[in-house]
Structures are given as C-alpha cells and as structure tokens.
C-alpha angles and dihedrals in degrees: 000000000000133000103239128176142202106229100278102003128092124276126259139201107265123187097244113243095035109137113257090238086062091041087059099044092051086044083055108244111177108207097044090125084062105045128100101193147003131250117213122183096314110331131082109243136170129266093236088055121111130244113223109157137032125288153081127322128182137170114264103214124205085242102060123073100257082044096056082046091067098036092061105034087053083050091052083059095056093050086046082047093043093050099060087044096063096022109030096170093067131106125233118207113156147359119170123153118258130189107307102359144358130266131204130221117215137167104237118154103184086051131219126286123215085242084062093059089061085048106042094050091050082053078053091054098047087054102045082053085061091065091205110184116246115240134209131208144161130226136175123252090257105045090045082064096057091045103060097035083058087062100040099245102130099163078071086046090052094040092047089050090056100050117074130276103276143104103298123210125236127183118213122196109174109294097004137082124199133196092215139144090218155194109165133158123275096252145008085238086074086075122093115130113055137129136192107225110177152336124237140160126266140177112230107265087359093279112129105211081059114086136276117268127173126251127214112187124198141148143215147201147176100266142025087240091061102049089048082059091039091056097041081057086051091055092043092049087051085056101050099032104135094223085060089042088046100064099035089057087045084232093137152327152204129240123176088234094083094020109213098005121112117231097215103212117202102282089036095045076052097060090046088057106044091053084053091048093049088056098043082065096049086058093050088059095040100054095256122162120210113219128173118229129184131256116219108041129166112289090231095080093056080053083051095047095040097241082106085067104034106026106034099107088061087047128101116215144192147164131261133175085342090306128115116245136177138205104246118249101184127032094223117087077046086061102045082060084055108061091036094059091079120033104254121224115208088250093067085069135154094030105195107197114190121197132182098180128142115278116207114196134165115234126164130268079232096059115033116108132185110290087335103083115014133167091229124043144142128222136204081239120171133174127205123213104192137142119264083261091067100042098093093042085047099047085038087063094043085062088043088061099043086056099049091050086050097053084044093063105037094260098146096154118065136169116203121200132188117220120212128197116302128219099249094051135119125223146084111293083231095051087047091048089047089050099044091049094052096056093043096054087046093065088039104051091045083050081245111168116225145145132225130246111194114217095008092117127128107255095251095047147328128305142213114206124196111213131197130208109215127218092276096049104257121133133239135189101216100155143032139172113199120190113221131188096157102077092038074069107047089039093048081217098170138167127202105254117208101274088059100252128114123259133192109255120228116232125224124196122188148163124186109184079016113212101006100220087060099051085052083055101049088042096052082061106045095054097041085236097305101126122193110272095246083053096045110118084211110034088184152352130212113213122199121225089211148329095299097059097050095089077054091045096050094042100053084045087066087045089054098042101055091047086065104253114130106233138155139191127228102205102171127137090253132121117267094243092058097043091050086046091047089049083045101059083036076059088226103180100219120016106194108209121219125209138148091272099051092044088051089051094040088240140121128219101233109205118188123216111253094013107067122223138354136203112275113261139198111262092234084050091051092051089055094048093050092038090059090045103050104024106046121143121279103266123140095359100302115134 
C-alpha cells in the first residue's frame, strides 16, 4: 500500500500500482469524469499512470494551464495522425506546444496547400469521433530505433540516437504510433475544440543548413466558447499586426537585399525619431549623459569582455589591415573604454553614459519578424558607472523612468522579473549573490511585485525586466537594468574613493523602450495604428472642398507648418467623403476641413479621429490647442 491525498485532505492507504484515474475516483474526487490528466507531487502525468509510491494527487482539468498543455499537445498528436492518414508517405518529426497553440513538423516534398489544411482538420475530427483510447508503452533505446526505421520515419531515428540510453516512451492511438514524454488525454474523443491556423517553413531543428520542412501551426482548447474567442483574437491580432499596418501607413519596409533589417521611409523615419527625441528629454532631466561609439572595433576586446565566448554566434565579422574585427552587437565594452580613458574621482559618480548607436546582431532567418526581431537596431541603451553606495538610489530612478514611459503610453498594466544567474555566465558566485540581492531589495523595498526567473540572467550579471501586458493582453519584455560587477572587473574600471585609494567601479546596463524598432512595433499594436497625437507622423490634413479653397488651403499649410505641427493638404479634385475616409484608414489624428465659409472667415473646421466633428476655429486658435497638446512641459513623462 501507499499513503496517497487529495491537495489539502489527509492521506489514505492506497493499493501501489493503482492508476492515478482510479486513485482519484476511490480519494473522492468529484469532477473525475471531467478530467484529462493527473497531477503527482509536481509532474503531469497521465490517468492511466500508476501510482507506486506516497503523495499528492489531484485532477488536472482542460480549463487550467498544465490542462490546455495537454490538450494541445494531445491535439498535436491527431494532426500528426491525421497526416499520415491522408498522406502516408510523409514523414513526422516534431509537435510541442508553443504559446497559444502547438505546431507540427513534417517532410513533405511536394509541399501543403491551404486547401490540405481543410482537409487534413476534418481528418482530425473524424478521428477525435472515433474516441480511440490513447495508449502508453514503454521501449529500449535500441529497439525504438528498429521500430521507427521500420516505419521510415527517420526524423524519430535521428531524435531517439541523440537522447540518452533508457526506456523510451511511445503513445499509440489506433493506427498511429507516437515518440513522445507524455503526457496526452485518454482519448481522442477528449478532443473537441481545436483548430489548424497556418503553414509555414522550418530547418530541422532550426538549423538552416538543415533542410526545409514544412510547419503546420493550431491550436486547441477545452471548449468550443473559448477557441471562438481564441480565433476572433486571432482576427483582431492580423489587423492590427504591425508588418500589415506598416505598409498601409507607408512607415517602413523589407527588401532581401538587406534580410531582417527595416528600411525606415519618411513618416516612418518621423515616429523613430520622435520616440528618440522623447527619451533624449527623459535623460536631460535624469542626469544622462549622449555619447557616440564605433561600430566596428577589434575583436580582441569582445574576447576581454567575454561576448567573444558567449555571443559570437549572434556576431558579424570582418577583416581589416590584417586584424579581426567585428560589427558590435552591444554598446557596453565601448563604453568600458570609455570610462577607463580619464581617472575617475568618486565625485564624478554616477556616470550615466547614453548611446544610440547601431546595433548589428545575427538572428536566424527562422526567427526575425517584422520590427520584432531585426538584424540591425538600435537601443536607447545606457550604461551607469557608480560606487556600491549608489547602486540602490541609481537602479531606484531607472524604475522611476520605466514608470513614467509606461504612464506615458497607456501601459497600465506591467509585469516585473527578476533574473538569477544562468548556466552559461562569468563571474565570482559571491559577485552574482551581491548583485542578486541588490536588485532584489530594490523591488522590495519599493513594494514592487515581481517574480523570479531563475537563470534568466544576462551572462555578465543579473538582470530586472519590466514587462507589459497590450491591449489584447499579450506581454511583452521592453526594459531591462542589469547589475554587473564582472566587467568592472575585466575591464580593472576604478575611482578613487575618499580616502585616495582606488576603488573597483559597478557597472550599471539599462534599456528603457529597449530596441527601438521593436517598441514601434509593439506600439503600433497596441494602438491599432492610432498613434498619440505628439507621435503622429501627420498631425493633420487639410482637405479642400473644392477647387476655390485650395490658395487658402496652401497658405494656412504653410501656417501650420512653420508653427511645428506636422500637417499636410490633400488638394485633389475628389468628394469630401472620399478624401475624410482615405485620411481615416491613413489614421490621421485631426482632418481640418476647407470650404467657402471657413476660407471667408479665415477658419478651418478641425474633425478627430474617432470623435466626429468639432466647432470652426480660427487658424491662430488651432495652433494654440494643438501646441498645448502636443508641446507641454516635460512633467511625469509627457513630452
């Protein structure tokens, strides 16, 4: 017997080796009809699984995290069935669930069509009807092998030679046969709720000098309620998917010729800098200081400052004068150079260095997206020299100034993490546990709420990352402050402390939009494209009734022009109607309409977007309005 539990209730006697669905059953648990897999001790197991030894066992339902897991994973395993059904050439490779959903990985030469994905989920469907009860069993290394060679599937050969010599787990459900940890649902009949989303290309093992295979992407749920939602989220994310608003608002574009970098065009090239501009304010009133760095320096100080031995396969580099050089991918070993060029006295600290300088970075074909992951960036990237004294007060502003950009865009809902030391990292244990500690008393001590992320750490040190949550919920990492005393080190960056001797420097890195091409594209997002009016590339557009009012039209452009406010005309021979719809879908915040009464009374009729019309003003009054809108003072982070 074993001693077995319910969470919170006593333990009772339990015959070992009893499945955990039957475990749950004789405990009393309520809603066991209902359940999917079991949860014992800590791990996710299946209900079929036996109990063998005493803990705690509890019901894992379709509707909680580790639930959907399986769900989804289970339903990675029917498209995977359903595949070699209609398609039994093919070959199967990989399934996991991802955010959201779950893809799978197949060898398909001839490739799928949009119309096989129609085809293949009704297959999923037929199969799911057949409520086939899914199987688990066990196999040696060596006889796994065998099997799926037998079958042809030699992505499964490759994977099982590369895990370690054990029992290996397969899942059989009918007619298929899956290499799989587990754990999955009962039966297919569990689900009910699933839908196939996309195709896309993928390396094996996202290598790409692996070859193509071809991606199918779903996604499942509980109930039928929550994927509707699910899908109308889906609808909503592809209109406001920044790549699709990019283009339509002529902001930027991509061209093979440069993969994974963005070309900014002019209203596009405004919004970048306006967001550079806003920031270059913050620093004036935090004490920041700008600074200009190369970008191609020796590769022997990325060997100095350890990126040469942790980063390199994310590096570009090239030759010069018989040297190796490489493109830099991060500000700060510039900037170490930096500090340690004058002897620093302990009242020249904090030291707050700024740099906007092109970032260069290697990411994979795989993995670039849009503005969210580009080849060629830049940050609003700082770094703080300061004694151990100021560390606390200096990590304490930089919150300060993620908070105030957050209230400035309407985040109003943030997650904050503290990263610990990761496996692959340099640095003295005691140097790591200093600067954990620091960061930790810093949110606590500003009742800050976080969580922790163990390993999650920068390689030089740990890390804190501010998190925000869009307006459809998704979240997003934008800033970050890492504490570093290892490169202080590498790097033998002192002061001379008060008592005249030298003392080792703490290094400081932080971001607060983070790269900028990525904030644009979570902001563009966020907002659906509807930018604030002070960010706005086109602040206004006069639009012309007809053909009379355009020398009034012309003349108050240039009024409004050299006030500062970025305004255009559309003077075209149109209808009203068409010209206010096309400066809609452009997003245009305020369209000033032109008539023959507004150019007699030397007005303009303003109309907002998303409010309709408002009462004609005078051109000299407007300018006011949208001066004091979109030019106040710098106080709590507005611009």
């Amino acid at each position: 017997m074993v001693q077995i539990s319910l969470p919170g209730a006593e333990a009772r006697p339990v015959r070992s080796g009893t499945p955990a669905r039957a475990a749950l059953e004789e405990l009393g648990e309520r809603r066991i009809s209902e359940a999917i897999a079991a949860k014992f001790e800590d791990a996710v197991i299946d209900l079929s699984r036996p109990l063998t030894s005493d803990g705690v066992v509890a019901a894992v339902y379709g509707d909680s995290p580790e639930g959907l897991d399986v769900l989804r994973h289970s339903t990675a395993h029917l498209l995977a069935h359903a595949v070699k059904r209609l398609f039994p050439d093919i070959q199967v490779t990989i399934g996991p669930v991802i955010d959201r959903g779950f893809y799978y990985d197949f060898k398909h030469p001839a490739g799928f069509a949009p119309d096989d994905l129609k085809r293949i989920e009704a297959m999923m469907a037929a199969i799911a009807s057949e409520k086939i009860p899914v199987v688990r069993s066990e196999l040696p290394r060596a006889e796994a092998i065998e099997y799926f060679r037998g079958l042809g599937e030699h992505y499964k050969v490759e994977i099982i030679e590369s895990l370690p010599d054990e029992p290996l787990s397969l899942y059989t459900q009918g007619d298929f046969t899956d290499l799989c940890r587990g754990p999955h649902v009962p039966t297919t009949g569990r689900l009910k709720a699933f839908k196939l989303t996309s195709l896309a290309g993928a390396y094996w093992r996202g290598d790409e000098r692996n070859e193509m295979l071809q991606r199918v992407y779903g996604t499942a749920f509980a109930t039928p309620k929550e994927l509707k939602q699910h899908l109308a989220f889906i609808e909503e994310a592809k209109r406001r998917d920044h790549r699709k608003l990019g283009r339509e608002l002529d902001l930027f574009s991509f061209h093979p010729e440069a993969p994974a970098s963005p070309f900014f065009h002019p209203k596009g090239t405004i919004v970048y800098n306006q967001l550079v501009d806003y920031i270059r304010r913050l620093y004036d009133r935090y004490g920041y200081q700008e600074v200009i760095t190369p970008q191609v320096l020796d590769v022997d100080l990325w060997k100095r400052s350890g990126h040469y031995d942790n980063y390199k396969e994310n590096m570009y580099f090239t030759e010069l004068d018989g040297r190796e050089m490489a493109v830099k991918p991060m500000n700060c070993p510039g900037h170490c150079l930096l500090y340690g060029a004058t002897k620093r006295s302990y009242r020249d600290l904090p030291l707050r260095l700024a740099d906007f300088g092109r970032l260069h970075r290697y990411e994979r074909s795989g993995v670039t997206a849009g503005l969210t992951r580009v080849r060629s960036f830049s940050q609003d990237d700082a770094h703080i020299f300061c004694t151990p004294a100021q560390v606390e007060a200096e990590v304490g502003a930089v919150v300060s100034m993620m908070f105030d950009i957050y209230d400035l865009f309407g985040f109003e809902e943030r997650r904050i993490y503290l990263g610990t030391r990761p496996e692959k990292s340099i640095g003295e244990d005691a140097l790591w546990e200093r600067a954990e500690s620091t960061l930790q008393r810093v949110l606590e001590d500003r009742e800050i709420p976080f969580e922790t992320n163990p390993g999650d750490g920068a390689f030089y040190g740990p890390k804190i990352d501010f998190c925000i949550l869009d307006a459809m919920r998704r979240e997003w990492q934008l800033g970050t402050v890492q504490l570093d005393f290892s490169l202080p080190e590498r790097f033998e960056l002192d002061y001379v402390g008060n008592e005249g001797r030298d003392e080792r420097v703490v290094m400081i890195h932080r971001a607060l939009l983070g790269s900028i091409e990525r904030f644009m594209a979570i902001l563009i997002e966020h907002s659906g494209g509807d930018l604030p009016l002070w960010l706005a590339p086109v602040q206004a557009r006069l639009i012309t009734v007809t053909d009379a009012q355009e020398a009034y039209a012309k003349e108050t452009l240039q009024t409004l022009r050299a006030a500062g406010i970025r305004a255009e005309a559309d003077l075209r021979f149109e209808k009203l109607g068409f010209k206010i719809r096309e400066a809609e879908l452009q997003k245009v915040p305020i369209v000033l309409v032109i008539g023959d009464k507004e150019v007699e009374a030397g007005m303009v009729a303003p109309r907002r977007r998303k409010q309709g019309n408002q009462p004609a003003v005078r051109v000299a009054d407007f300018i006011d309005a949208i001066a004091a809108e979109i030019r106040p003072e710098l106080i709590g982070g507005v611009p």
